[in-house]
N, C-alpha and C positions, 0 to 999 in steps of 0.2 A: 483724576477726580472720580471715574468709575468705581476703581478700587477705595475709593476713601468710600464712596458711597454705601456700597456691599457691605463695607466693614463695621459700617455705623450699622445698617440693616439685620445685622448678626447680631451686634453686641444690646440692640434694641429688644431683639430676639429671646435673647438669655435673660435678660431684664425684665421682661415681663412673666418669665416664668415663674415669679414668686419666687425662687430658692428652690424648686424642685429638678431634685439631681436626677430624674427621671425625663421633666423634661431638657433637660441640658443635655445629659445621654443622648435624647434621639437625635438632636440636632446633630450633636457631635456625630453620630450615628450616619447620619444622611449628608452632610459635608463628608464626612472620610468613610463610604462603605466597604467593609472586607473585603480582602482582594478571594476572588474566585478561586475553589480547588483546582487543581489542574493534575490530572490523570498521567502518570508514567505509564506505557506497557512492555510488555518484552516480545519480540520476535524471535521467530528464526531464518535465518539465509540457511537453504536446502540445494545442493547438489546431493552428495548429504552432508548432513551437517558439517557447514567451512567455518573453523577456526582460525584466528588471527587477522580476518578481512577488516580493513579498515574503515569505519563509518562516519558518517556526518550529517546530522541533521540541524535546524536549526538551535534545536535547546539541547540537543545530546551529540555525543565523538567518544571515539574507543575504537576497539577490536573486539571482533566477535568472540566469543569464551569457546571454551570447550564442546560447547552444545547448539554451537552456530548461532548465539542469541544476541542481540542488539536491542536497545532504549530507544523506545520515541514516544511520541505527544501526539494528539488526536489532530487528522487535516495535513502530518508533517512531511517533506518532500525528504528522502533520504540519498545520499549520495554512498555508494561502496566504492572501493579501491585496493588496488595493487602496488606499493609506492607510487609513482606518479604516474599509474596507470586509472584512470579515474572510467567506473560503469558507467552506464547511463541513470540518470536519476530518474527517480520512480517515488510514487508515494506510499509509505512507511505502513505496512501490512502486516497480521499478525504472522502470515508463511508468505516469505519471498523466495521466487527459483530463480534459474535466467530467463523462462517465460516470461516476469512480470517485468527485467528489469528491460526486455525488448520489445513489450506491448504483444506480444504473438500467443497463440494456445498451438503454433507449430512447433514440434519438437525438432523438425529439420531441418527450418530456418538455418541459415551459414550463420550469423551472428550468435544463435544459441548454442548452434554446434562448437563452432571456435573457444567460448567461453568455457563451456563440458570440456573439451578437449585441455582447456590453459589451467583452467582448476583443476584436473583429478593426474594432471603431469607434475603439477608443483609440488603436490600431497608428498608429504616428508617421508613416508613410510611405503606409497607408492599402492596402499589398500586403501582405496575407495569402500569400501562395506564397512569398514569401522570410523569412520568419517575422513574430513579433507585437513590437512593442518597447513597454513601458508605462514612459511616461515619467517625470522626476520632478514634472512640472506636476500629472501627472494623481495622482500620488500627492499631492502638494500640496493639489489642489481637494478629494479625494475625503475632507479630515481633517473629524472629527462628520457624515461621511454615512453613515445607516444605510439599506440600498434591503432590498425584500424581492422575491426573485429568481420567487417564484411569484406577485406580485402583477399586477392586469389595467392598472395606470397604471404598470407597470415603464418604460417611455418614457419617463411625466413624469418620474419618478424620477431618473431619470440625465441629463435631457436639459443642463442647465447643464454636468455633466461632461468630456460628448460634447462639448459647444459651444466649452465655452474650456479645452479640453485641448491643442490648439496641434495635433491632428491633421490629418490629411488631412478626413474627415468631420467634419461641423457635425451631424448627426442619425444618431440610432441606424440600424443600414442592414438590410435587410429579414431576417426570418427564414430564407427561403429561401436566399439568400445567406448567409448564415452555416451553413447545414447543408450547401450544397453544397458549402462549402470544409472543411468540417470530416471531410465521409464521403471527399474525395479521402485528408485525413490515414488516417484507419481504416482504408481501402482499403492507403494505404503500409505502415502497424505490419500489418496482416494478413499481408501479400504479404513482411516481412520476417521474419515469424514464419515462416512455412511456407519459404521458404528456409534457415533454420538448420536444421531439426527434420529431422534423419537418424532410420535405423531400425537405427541399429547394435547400441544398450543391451542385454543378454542380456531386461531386462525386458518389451521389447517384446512386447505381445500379452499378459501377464500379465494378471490381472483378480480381482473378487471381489465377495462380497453385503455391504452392510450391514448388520451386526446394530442392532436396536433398541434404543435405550436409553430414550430421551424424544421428545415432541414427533412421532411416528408416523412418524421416520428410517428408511428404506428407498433400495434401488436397490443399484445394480450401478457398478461404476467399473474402467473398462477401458482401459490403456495402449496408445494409437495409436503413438508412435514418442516419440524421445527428449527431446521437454519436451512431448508432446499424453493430458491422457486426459480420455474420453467417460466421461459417467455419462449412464444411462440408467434405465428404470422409476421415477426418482425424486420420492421424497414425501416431507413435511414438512411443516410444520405451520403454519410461519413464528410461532412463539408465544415464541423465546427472544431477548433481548438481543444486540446484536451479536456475530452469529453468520458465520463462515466455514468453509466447507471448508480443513481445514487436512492438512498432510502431518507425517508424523514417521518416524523407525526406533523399533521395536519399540513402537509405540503410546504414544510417551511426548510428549504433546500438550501436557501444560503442562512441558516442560522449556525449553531456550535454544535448542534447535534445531532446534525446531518451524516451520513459515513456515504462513502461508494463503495458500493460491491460490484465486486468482477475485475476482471481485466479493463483497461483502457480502450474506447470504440473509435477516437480519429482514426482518418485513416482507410476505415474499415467500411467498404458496402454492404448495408445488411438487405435482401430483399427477398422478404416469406421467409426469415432464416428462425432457428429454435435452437434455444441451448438453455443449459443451465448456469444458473449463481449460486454461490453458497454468502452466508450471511459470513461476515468474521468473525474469529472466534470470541471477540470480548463486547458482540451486540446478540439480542435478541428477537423474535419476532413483534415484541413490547416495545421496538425501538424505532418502529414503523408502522404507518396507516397506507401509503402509497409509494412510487416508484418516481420518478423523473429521469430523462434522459437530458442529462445536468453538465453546461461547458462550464468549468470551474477556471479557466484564465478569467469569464467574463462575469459569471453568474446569472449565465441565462438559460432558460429552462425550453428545453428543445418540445417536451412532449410530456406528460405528467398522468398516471394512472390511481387510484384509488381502490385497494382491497374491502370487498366486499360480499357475502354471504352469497 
């Protein structure tokens, strides 16, 4: 009876519009509105650049090209892998390392180590400086392998892998070696950052305090130049679900056009700590008024700042 109703209320609708296909239009218009653009962007997975890794997100899958790049959608959680070696999932960034996909900015972490070590072993060519290629053998051997990345026989683990993956190397190759290729890459995404980042933005030098909401969110966040801002005096609790600093206009944190920048902060105690964010590469300082310290399992806003002259 409902729908009979509505349908008579519509068709009442068009009938009184006198024959005007303009008003018919809107109606039609506002019963079926356009479906929303929705933005593709490209990434890159950076040990250096790893080809062949396997991806998945929820609207994009492939392998990474030539130039270590991968498809995703704004807010999307990404999954990489090795045949059935599956990373940890991480959300979908314009530069992803194994920093982001273990939540750490430690480069000695065992888990980031191990991973440095299992990428630039399997490199088909066995030179790291001209990028990483994972082959399809290595995809092949690696099907029902599950390794555990913080384990202390991670070597046994993978050593059949390594051995008859058709690489250059026969054996996992030293840790040291794998972080010293790895901090030359860091060093490049640094030195490429600080080259784009001009001080033209009117926001430049803007700043502001975090009000408290939850979790003992504190500190100050302060616009360096036009994709750098410092937060300082900062504290937290590190007690909430995946939690990031997120950016929005007018504080609207769980809307579509929200991003988080930085690393991931569960986990993490911050108290009086300072460091820096960088904006991503496909927002700009026009794409934020303020700051929150944003659990996105729940959509709850831990602590929220305001950029201001």
């Amino acid at each position: 009876m409902t729908v009979k109703l509505l349908l008579t209320a519509i068709l009442a609708l068009l009938l009184t519009a006198c024959g005007s296909d303009d008003k018919i239009a809107e109606v039609a218009n506002n019963l079926n509105p356009p479906p929303s653009a929705v933005t593709t962007y490209t990434g890159i997975f950076l040990d250096s650049a790893v080809t062949g890794l396997n991806y998945k997100t929820i609207s994009q899958s492939g392998q990474t090209n030539e130039l270590g790049e991968f498809n995703f959608q704004d807010n999307e959680m990404i999954t990489f892998s090795i045949g059935d070696i599956e990373l940890p999932t991480t959300l979908a960034r314009l530069y992803l390392t194994p920093l982001e996909l273990f939540q750490t900015t430690d480069i000695n972490q065992i888990e980031v180590i191990n991973l440095l070590r299992l990428l630039q072993s399997l490199d088909s060519d066995g030179d790291s400086s001209n990028g990483i290629e994972i082959t399809a053998s290595a995809h092949q051997l690696a099907t029902n392998l599950i390794i555990d990345f913080s384990a202390s026989d991670f070597a046994q683990q993978v050593a059949e892998l390594v051995s008859q993956s058709g690489g250059v190397y026969q054996t996992l190759i030293p840790a040291s070696m794998a972080i010293e290729h790895f901090q030359l890459t860091l060093n490049q995404i640094s030195d490429n950052n600080v080259a784009s980042c001009s001080k033209e933005h009117d926001k430049v030098g803007h700043s502001g305090f975090f009000n408290t909401f939850a979790h003992n969110v504190s500190g100050k966040a302060t616009i360096i130049d036009d994709c750098t801002i410092e937060i300082t005096q900062f504290s937290y609790d590190g007690g909430g679900p995946d939690v990031y600093i997120y950016g929005a206009t007018k504080h609207l944190y769980a809307g579509n056009e929200a991003f988080s920048i930085g690393n991931r902060l569960n986990g993490q105690v911050f108290d009086n700590a300072s460091f820096i964010i960088k904006l991503p590469r496909n927002k700009t300082l026009d794409d934020l008024t303020g700051l929150s310290v944003w659990c996105a399992d729940f959509n709850a806003n831990f602590g929220q700042m305001e950029f201001t002259p």
